[in-house]
N, C-alpha and C positions, 0 to 999 in steps of 0.2 A: 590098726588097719581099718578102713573103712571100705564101705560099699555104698554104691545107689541102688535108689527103686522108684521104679513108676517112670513115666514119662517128665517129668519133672526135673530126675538127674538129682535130689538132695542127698547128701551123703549120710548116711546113718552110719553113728558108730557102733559097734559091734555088741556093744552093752547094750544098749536100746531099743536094737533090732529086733528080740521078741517083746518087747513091751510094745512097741508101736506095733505087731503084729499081733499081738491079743488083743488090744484094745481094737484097732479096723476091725479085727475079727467079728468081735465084739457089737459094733456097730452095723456090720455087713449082715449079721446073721439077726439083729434085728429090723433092721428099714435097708438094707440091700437092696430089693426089689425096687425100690423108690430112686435106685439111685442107677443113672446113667454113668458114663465112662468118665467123662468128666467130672459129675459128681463123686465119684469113688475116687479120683484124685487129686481133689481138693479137699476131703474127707481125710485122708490118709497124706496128705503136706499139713493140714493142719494139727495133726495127731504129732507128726514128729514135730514142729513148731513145738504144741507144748512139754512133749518130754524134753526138749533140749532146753528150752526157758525154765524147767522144773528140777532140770539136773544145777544151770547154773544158779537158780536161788538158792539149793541146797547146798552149793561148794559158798556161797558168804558165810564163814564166821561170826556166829551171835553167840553171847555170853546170857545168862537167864535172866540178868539183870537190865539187859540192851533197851533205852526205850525207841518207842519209836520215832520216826526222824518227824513227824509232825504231828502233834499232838489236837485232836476233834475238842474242841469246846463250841458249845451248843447255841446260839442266839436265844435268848430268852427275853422279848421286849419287857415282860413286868419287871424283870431285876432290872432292864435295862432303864428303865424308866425312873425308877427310882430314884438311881445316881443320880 
């Protein structure tokens, strides 16, 4: 089951609903005062935004071994030079 919140209408699933409530909370009780109507609910859409992107990275299956899909190698003109 879900529910919405805010003016917004996102559905929050029931797991996530105190987590994006501590976390606003979290934030309200520090720069609250800073923040208008509208800013507290674009504060709190992007709080559920990232728990729901933080739940689905977590449901991908990686083994310890996994690498990753694109591997950073560094530009280095002097070796480049070299060759």
């Amino acid at each position: 089951m879900s529910q919405t919140s805010g003016s917004a209408g996102a559905p929050i699933d029931e797991p996530d609903a105190p987590i994006v409530a501590a976390r606003l909370a979290a934030v309200l009780a520090r720069w609250g005062e800073r923040l208008d109507d509208a800013g507290r609910e674009a504060v709190a859409a992007r709080i559920r935004r990232d728990v729901q992107l933080a739940r689905e990275l977590r449901a991908v299956p990686l083994a310890n071994g996994d690498e990753p899909e694109i591997v950073f190698v560094p530009f280095r003109a002097a070796e480049d030079a070299a060759q």
